[in-house]
C-alpha positions as CSV (number, residue, x, y, z in Angstrom):
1,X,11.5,-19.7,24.1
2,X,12.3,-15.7,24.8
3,X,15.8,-15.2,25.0
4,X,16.9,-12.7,28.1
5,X,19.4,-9.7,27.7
6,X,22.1,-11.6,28.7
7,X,25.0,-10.0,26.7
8,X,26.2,-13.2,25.3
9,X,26.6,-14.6,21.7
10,X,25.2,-17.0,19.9
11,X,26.8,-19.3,17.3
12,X,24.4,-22.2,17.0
13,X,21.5,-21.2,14.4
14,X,20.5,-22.3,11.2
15,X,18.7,-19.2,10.6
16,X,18.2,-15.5,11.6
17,X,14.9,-13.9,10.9
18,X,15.3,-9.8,11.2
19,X,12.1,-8.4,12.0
20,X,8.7,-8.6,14.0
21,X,6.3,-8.0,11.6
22,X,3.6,-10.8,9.8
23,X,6.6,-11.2,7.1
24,X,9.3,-12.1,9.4
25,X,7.1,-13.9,11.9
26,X,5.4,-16.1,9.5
27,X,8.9,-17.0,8.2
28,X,10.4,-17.9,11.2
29,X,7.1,-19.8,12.2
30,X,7.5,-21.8,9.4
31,X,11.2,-22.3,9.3
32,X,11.2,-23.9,13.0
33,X,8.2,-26.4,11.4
34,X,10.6,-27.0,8.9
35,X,13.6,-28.4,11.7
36,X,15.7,-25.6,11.4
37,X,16.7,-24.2,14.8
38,X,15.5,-20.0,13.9
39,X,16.0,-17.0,16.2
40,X,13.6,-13.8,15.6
41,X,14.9,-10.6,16.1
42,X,13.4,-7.6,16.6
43,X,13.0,-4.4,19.1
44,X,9.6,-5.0,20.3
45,X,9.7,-1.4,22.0
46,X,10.4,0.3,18.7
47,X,8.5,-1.7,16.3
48,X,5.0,0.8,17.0
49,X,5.7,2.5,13.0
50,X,5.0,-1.2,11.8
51,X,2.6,-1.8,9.0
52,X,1.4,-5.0,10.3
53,X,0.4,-3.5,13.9
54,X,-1.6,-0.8,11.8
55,X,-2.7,-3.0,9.3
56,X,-6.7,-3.4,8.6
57,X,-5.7,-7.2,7.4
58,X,-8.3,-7.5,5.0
59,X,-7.4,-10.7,3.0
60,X,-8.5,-9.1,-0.6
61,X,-6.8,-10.6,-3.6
62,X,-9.9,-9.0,-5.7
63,X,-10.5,-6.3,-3.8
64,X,-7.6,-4.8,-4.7
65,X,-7.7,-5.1,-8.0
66,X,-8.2,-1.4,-10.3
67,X,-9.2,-1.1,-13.8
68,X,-5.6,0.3,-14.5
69,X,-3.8,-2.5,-13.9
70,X,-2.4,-4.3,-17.0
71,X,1.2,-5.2,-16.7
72,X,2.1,-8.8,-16.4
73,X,3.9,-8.0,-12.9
74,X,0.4,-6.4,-11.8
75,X,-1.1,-10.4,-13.3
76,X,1.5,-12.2,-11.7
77,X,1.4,-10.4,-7.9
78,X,-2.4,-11.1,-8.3
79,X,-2.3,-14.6,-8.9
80,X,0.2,-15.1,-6.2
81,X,-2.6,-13.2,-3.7
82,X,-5.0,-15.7,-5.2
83,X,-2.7,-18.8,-4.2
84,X,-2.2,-17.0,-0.6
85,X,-5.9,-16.9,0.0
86,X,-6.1,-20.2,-1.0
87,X,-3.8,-21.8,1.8
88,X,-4.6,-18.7,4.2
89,X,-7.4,-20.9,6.2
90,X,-5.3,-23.8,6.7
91,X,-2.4,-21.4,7.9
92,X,-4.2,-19.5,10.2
93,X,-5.6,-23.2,11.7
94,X,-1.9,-24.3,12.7
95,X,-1.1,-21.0,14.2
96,X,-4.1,-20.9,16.0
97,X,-2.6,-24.9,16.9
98,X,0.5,-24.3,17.7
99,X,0.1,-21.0,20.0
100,X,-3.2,-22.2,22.0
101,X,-4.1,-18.8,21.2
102,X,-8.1,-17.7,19.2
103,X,-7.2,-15.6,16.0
104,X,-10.4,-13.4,15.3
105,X,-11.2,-13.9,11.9
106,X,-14.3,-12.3,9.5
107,X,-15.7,-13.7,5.8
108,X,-16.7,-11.7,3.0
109,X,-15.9,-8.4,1.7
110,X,-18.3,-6.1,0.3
111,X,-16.6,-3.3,-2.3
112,X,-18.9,-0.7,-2.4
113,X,-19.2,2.2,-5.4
114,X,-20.2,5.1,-5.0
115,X,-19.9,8.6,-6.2
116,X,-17.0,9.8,-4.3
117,X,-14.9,7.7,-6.5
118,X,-14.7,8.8,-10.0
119,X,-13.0,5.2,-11.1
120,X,-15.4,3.0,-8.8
121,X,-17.5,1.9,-11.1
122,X,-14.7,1.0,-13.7
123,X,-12.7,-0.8,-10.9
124,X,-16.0,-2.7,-9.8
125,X,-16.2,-3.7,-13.5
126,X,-12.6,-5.2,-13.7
127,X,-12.7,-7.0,-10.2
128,X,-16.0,-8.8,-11.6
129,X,-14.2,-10.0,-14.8
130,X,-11.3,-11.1,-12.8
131,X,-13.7,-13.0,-10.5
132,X,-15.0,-14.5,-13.0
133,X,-11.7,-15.1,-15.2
134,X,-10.6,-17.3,-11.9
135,X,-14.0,-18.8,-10.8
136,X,-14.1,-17.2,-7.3
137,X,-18.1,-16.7,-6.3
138,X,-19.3,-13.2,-6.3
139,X,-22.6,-11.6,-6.9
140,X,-23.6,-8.2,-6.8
141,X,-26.2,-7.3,-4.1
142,X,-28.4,-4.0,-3.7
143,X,-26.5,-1.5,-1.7
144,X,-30.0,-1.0,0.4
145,X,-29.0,-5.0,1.9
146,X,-25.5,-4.6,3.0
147,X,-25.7,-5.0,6.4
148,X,-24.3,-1.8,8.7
149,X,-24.3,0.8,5.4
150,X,-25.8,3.7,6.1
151,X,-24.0,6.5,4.0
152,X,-25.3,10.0,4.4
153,X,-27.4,11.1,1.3
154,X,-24.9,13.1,-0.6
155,X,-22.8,9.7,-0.9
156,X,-25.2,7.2,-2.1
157,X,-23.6,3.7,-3.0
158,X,-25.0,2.7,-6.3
159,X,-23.3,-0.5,-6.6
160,X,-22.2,-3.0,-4.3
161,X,-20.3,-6.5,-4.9
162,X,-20.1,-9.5,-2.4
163,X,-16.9,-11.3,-2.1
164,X,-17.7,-14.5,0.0
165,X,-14.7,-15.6,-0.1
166,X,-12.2,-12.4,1.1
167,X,-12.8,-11.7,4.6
168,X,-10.1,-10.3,7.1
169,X,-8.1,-11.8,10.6
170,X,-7.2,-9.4,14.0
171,X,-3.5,-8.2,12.6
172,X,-3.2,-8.0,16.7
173,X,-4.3,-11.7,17.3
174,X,-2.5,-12.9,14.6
175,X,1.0,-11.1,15.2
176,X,1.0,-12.4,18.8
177,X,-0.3,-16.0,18.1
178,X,2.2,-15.7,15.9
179,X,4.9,-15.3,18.4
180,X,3.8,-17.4,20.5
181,X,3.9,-20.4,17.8
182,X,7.9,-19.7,17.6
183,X,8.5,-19.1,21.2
184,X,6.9,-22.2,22.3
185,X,8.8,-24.8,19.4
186,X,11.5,-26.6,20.5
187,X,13.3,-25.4,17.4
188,X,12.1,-21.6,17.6
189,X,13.5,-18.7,19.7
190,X,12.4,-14.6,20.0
191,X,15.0,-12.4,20.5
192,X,13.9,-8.8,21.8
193,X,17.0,-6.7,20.4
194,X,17.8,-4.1,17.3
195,X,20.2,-6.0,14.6
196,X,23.0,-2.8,14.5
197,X,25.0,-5.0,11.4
198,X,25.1,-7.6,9.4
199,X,28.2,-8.5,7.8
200,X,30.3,-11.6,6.3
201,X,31.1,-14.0,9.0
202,X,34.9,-15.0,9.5
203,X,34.1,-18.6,8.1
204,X,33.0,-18.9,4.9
205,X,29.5,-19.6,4.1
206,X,28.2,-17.8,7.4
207,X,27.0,-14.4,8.1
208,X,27.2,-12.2,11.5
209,X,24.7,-10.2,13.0
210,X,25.9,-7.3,15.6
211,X,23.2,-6.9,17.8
212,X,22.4,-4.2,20.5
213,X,22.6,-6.1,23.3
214,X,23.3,-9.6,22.9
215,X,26.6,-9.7,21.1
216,X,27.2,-11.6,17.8
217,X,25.4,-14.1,16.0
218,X,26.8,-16.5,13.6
219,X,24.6,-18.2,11.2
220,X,24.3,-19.9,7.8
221,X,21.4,-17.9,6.5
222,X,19.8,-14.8,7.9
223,X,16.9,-13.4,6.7
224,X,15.9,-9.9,6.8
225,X,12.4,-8.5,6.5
226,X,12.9,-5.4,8.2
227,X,9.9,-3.7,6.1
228,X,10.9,-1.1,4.4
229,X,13.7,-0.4,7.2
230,X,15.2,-3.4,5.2
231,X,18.3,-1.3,3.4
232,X,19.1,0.3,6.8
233,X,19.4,-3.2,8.3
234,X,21.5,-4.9,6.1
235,X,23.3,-1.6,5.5
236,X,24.0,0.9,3.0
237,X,27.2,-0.6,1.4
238,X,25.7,-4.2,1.3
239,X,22.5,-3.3,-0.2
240,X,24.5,-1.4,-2.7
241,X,26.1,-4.1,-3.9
242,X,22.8,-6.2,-4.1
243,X,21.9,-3.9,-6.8
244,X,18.2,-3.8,-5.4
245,X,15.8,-0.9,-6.1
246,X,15.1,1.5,-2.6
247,X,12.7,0.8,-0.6
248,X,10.1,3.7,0.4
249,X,7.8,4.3,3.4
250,X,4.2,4.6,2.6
251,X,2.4,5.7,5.5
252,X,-1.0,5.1,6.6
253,X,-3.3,5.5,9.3
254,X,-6.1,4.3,11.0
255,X,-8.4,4.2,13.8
256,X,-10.3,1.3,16.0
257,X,-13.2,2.7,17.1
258,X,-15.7,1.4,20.5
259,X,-19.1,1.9,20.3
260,X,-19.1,1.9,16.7
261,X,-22.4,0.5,14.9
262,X,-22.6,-3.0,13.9
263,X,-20.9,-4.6,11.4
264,X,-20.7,-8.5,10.4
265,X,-18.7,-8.0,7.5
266,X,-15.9,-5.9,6.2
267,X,-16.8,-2.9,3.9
268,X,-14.7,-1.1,1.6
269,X,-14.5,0.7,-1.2
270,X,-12.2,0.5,-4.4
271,X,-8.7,1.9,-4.3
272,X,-8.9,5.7,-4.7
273,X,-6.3,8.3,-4.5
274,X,-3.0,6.7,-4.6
275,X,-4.2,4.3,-1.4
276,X,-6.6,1.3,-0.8
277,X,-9.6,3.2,-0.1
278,X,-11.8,3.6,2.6
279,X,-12.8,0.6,4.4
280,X,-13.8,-0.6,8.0
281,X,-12.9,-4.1,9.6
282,X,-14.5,-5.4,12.2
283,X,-13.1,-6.2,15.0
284,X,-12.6,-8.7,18.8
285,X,-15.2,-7.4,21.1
286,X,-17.4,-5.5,18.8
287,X,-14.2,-3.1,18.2
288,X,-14.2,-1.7,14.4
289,X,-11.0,-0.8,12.3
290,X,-11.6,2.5,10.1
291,X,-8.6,3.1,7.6
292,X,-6.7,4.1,5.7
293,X,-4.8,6.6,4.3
294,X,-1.5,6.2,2.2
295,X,1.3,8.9,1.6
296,X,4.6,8.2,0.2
297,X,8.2,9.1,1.6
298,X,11.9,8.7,1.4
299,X,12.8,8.5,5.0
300,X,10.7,6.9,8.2
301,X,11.2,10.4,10.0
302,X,9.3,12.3,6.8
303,X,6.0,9.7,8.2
304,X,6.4,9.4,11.8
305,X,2.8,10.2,13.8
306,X,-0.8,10.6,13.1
307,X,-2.1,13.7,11.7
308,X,-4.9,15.6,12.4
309,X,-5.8,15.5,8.1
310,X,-5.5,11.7,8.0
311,X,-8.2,11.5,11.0
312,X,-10.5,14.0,9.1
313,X,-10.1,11.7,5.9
314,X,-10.7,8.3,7.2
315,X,-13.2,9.4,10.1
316,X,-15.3,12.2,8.2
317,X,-15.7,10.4,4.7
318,X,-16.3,6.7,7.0
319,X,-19.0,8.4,8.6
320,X,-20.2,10.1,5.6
321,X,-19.7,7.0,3.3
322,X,-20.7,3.9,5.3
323,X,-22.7,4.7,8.4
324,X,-23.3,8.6,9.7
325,X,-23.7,7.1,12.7
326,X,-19.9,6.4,13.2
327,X,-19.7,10.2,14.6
328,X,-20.8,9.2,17.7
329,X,-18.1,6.2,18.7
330,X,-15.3,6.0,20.6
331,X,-11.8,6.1,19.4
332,X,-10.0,4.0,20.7
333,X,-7.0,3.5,19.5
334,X,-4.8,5.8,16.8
335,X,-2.0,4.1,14.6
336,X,0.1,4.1,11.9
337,X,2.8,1.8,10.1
338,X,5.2,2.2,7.7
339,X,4.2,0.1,4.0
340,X,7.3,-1.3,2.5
341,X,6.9,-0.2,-1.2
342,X,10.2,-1.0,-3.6
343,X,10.7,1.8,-6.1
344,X,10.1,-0.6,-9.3
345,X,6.6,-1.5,-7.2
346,X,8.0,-5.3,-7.5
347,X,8.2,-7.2,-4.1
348,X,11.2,-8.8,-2.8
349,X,11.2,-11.9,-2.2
350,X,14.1,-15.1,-1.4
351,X,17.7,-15.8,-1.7
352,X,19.6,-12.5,-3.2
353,X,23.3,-12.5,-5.1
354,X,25.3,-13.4,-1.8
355,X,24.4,-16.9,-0.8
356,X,23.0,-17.3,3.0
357,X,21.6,-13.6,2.7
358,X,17.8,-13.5,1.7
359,X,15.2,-10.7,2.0
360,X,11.2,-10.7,1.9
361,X,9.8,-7.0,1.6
362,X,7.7,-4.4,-0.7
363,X,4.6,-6.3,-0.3
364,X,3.2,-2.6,0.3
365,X,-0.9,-3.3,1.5
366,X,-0.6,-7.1,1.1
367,X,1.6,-8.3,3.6
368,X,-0.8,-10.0,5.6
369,X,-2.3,-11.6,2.8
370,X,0.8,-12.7,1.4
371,X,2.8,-13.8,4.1
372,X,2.0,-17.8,4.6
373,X,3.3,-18.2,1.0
374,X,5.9,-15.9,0.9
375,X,7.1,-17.9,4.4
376,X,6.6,-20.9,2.3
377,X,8.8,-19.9,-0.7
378,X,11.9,-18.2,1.2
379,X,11.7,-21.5,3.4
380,X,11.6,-23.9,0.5
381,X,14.9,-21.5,-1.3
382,X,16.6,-21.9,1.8
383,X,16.4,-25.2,2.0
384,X,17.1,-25.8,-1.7
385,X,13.6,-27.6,-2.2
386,X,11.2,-27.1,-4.8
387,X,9.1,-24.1,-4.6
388,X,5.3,-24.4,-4.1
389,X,4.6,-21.7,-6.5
390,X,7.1,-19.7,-9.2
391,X,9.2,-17.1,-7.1
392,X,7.7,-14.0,-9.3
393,X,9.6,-11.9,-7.0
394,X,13.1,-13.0,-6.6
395,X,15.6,-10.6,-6.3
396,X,17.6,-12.1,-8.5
397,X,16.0,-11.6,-12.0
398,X,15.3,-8.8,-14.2
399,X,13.5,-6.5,-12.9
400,X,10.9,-6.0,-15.5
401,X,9.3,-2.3,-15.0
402,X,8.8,0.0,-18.2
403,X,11.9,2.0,-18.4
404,X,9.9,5.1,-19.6
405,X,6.7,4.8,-17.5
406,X,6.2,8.9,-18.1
407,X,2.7,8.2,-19.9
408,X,1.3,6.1,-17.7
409,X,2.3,7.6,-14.4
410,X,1.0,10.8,-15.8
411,X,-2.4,9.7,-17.4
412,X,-2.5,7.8,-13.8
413,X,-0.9,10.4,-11.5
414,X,-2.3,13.1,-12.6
415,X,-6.3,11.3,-12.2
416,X,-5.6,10.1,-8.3
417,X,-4.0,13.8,-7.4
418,X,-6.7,15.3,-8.3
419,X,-9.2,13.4,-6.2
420,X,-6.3,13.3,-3.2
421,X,-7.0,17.4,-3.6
422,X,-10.7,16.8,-3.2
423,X,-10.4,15.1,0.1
424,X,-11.9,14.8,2.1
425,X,-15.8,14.9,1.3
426,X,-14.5,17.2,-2.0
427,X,-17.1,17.4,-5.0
428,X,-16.3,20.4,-8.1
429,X,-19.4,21.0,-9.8
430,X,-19.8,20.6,-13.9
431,X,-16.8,18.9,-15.8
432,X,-14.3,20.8,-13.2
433,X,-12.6,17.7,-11.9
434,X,-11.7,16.3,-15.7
435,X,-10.2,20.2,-16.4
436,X,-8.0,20.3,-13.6
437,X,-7.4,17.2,-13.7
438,X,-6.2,18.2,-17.5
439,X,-4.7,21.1,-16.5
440,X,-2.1,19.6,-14.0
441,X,-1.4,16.3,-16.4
442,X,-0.3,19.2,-18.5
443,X,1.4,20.9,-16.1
444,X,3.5,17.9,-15.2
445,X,4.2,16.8,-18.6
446,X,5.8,20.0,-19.3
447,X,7.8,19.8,-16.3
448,X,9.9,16.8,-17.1
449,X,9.0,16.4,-20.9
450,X,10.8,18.2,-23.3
451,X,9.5,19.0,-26.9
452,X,8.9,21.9,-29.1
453,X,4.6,22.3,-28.6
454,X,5.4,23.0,-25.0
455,X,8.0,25.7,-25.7
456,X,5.2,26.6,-27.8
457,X,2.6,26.9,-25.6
458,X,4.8,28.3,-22.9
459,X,5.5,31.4,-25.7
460,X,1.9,31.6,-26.3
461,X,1.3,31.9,-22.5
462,X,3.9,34.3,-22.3
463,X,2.2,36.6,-25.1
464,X,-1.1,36.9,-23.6
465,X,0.4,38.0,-20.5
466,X,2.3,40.9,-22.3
467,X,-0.8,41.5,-24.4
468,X,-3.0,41.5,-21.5
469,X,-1.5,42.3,-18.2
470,X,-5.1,41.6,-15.9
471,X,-5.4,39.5,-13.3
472,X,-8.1,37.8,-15.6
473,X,-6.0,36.4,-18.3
474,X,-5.0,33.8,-16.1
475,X,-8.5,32.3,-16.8
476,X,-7.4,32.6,-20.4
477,X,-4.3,30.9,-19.9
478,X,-5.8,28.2,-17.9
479,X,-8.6,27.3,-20.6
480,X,-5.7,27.7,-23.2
481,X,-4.1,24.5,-21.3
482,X,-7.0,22.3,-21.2
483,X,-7.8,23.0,-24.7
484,X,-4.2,22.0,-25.3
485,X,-4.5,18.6,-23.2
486,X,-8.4,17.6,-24.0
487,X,-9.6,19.6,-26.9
488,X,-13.5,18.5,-26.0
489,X,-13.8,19.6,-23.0
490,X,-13.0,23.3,-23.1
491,X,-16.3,25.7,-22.9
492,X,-16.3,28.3,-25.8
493,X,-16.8,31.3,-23.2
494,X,-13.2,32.4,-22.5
495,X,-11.7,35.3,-24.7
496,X,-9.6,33.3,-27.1
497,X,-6.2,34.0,-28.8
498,X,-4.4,33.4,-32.3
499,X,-1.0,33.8,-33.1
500,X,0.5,35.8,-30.4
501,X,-2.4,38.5,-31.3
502,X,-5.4,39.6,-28.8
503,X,-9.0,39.2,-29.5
504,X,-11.3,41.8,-28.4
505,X,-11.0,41.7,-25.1
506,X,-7.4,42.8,-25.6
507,X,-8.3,45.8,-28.3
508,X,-10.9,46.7,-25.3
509,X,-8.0,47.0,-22.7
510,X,-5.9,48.8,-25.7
511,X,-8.9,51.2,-26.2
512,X,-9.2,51.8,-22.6
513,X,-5.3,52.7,-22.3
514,X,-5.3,54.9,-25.4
């Protein structure tokens, strides 16, 4: 049932779910099949920044995979997507049960490459050897017979790869089935309200939640998968003492588009740019899902809206890189939802150091995928059963990130910024994208790394500007920095320099001045 705004309290829960999105529903859905008598709470009117209402819901555990991934978190997380799809048909089938509701559903993903994305083909390379690591069919099929592409000619796909198996599920039919499912058990209950506190109960062993508008809850275990809003929920001081890593926002967008072209199947490409790459979803009554884009922040207020750059990125390079003929549909529909993404990149998952209080977030793009097992695992920790999988996530072991992850994130970082500045539609011609891309790895590195060949270079830098006080030296300068970072790839053109001394282009200027 839907409880009213009544004002009163209630004391006679087993558990508190906190939060409305595919986490905390699924949770609740499957602790009321479990017997436990579970309230949901959430503020239905103020849950539109959601990243399950935005969310494209494709059910990738490949298609996410990129060729930079080689930490044994990275193996782990995948495997557990692998064991979500897995179950994923079954779940969906007793949701679809239990609410009376139809869930629209697609199969099969096709990851297209193409050359927009300077790591496709590498990323296509490692998805296949996963596939094949964990015997999931694939096969790679000629870009020319995937239905609904039609890319404009200056973005050819040269590669394409068929995932039978991932397909994707109406984020909108499923949240709603979804609350449906608990409303309607005789054990489940939805609460439209904003949890304002969650503290230590006065008995021991139980925990109150301080809601908006209908007073106190006491229960034994509450539950909070508040997205990334999960530290403000269970409050600064608490979450303090958890000794848990912050919790950002990542932001994305996307459209659903009417009288879009036809498309049986969802089409994506590889993750590009610090985000999950373009892709489009279809959609209930021939709708279609365009998305995404992803940009990181501290605080919910630094993401809030759409933005007229996101629309230019997902709607310009969509029509330019699936079908040109997406120029001419109908949007629909605008959104955007705030990604939960832990600062270690490590979900959080299950009971926590203070016993009753668990937490499931930082699932980032894979919430959907994730949730029926997640839901699964925090239900079986609650009721101290055995797991169905190993809890890879729990909050409460080491958490196992590299200390000093300078390298990578600036071999990495450095790569995706640089095709983030080419968006959207953005091609450099020659070997200009590897010497920028160079340039501002070098750049960075000198910003938080400090040894003696950057106070070198920063000297020598210094010099040619004394020695040659033109507007031109700064071409000097720059191919003096890539020569630095990537020896190869500087062109022997530029005026060079040795040892704090000009070459000829200086003695010119000198000439010139004497």
């Amino acid at each position: 049932m839907t409880l009213q705004n009544n004002g009163t309290s209630h004391h006679s829960y087993d558990a508190v779910v906190v939060g409305g999105g595919i986490i905390g529903k699924s949770i609740a859905f499957e602790l009321a099949r479990s017997g436990l008598k579970v309230v949901l709470i959430y503020p239905q009117q103020q849950n539109s920044d959601g990243a399950s209402l935005a969310s494209g819901a494709m059910l990738g555990a490949y298609g996410e995979i990129t060729a930079d991934q080689e930490t044994l978190e990275e193996r782990l997380e995948l495997e557990f997507r692998i064991k979500a799809q897995k179950i994923y048909p079954d779940w969906l089938s007793s949701v679809r049960e239990a609410s009376g509701q139809d869930i629209f559903t697609t199969q099969g993903t096709f990851i297209i490459g193409n050359n927009a994305g300077d790591r496709d083909r590498a990323n296509l390379k490692r998805m296949k050897a996963q596939l094949e690591t964990y015997n999931e069919p694939h096969e790679w099929v000629d870009p020319d017979d995937v239905p609904g592409l039609d890319a404009n000619n200056s973005c050819p796909a040269y590669q394409a790869l068929f995932i039978p198996g991932e397909g994707s599920v109406d984020s909108h039919n499923l949240l709603s089935a979804l609350e449906v499912a608990i409303a309607q058990h005789p054990k489940g209950e939805v609460l439209d309200d904003k949890v304002v506190k969650i503290d230590f109960g006065e008995t021991e062993g139980t925990w109150n939640i301080q809601t908006e508008n209908h007073g106190c809850i006491s229960t034994p275990n509450v539950v909070v998968c508040a997205g990334a809003k999960v530290p403000e929920v269970i409050g600064e001081t608490l979450f303090s003492k958890l000794k848990l890593p912050a919790v950002l926002f990542g932001k994305g967008t996307s459209c659903i588009l009417a009288d879009a072209p036809h498309f049986p199947h969802t089409l994506r490409t590889p993750n590009r740019s610090f985000a999950c790459g373009l892709h489009v979803v279809p959609r209930s009554e021939g709708r279609l899902y365009v998305g995404a884009t992803n940009s990181l922040s501290l605080t919910a207020q630094m993401s809030l809206g759409v933005q007229p750059q996101d629309l230019l990125y997902i709607l310009g390079d969509g029509a330019s890189q699936f079908n040109t003929a997406l120029r001419n549909t109908r949007i629909e529909e605008m959104r955007y939802g705030l990604r939960p993404i832990p600062a270690d990149g490590i979900p959080l998952v299950g009971k926590t150091a203070f016993p009753g209080l668990f937490v499931a977030t930082g699932t980032y793009r894979n919430g959907m995928l994730m949730a029926p097992l997640v839901a699964q695992v925090v239900t079986a920790e609650l009721l101290g059963k055995q797991l169905p999988t190993e809890n890879v996530f729990s909050p409460m072991i080491e958490r196992r990130r590299n200390d000093n992850p300078f390298q990578r994130l600036l071999d990495v970082g450095a790569r995706d910024l640089m095709a983030t500045v080419r968006e959207p539609g953005g091609f450099l011609p020659y070997n200009r994208t590897r010497e920028l891309e160079s340039y501002l790895r070098l750049l960075f590195e000198m910003a938080v790394i400090d040894n003696s060949a950057h106070e070198t270079l920063r000297e020598k830098a210094r010099q040619m500007m004394r020695d040659v006080p033109l507007d031109e030296v700064f071409l000097s300068i720059y191919y003096e920095f890539i020569k630095t970072a990537v020896p190869s790839s500087v062109p022997q053109v530029n005026p060079q320099f040795t040892n704090g001394k000009t070459d000829s282009v200086a003695k010119s200027v000198a000439n010139a001045k004497g």
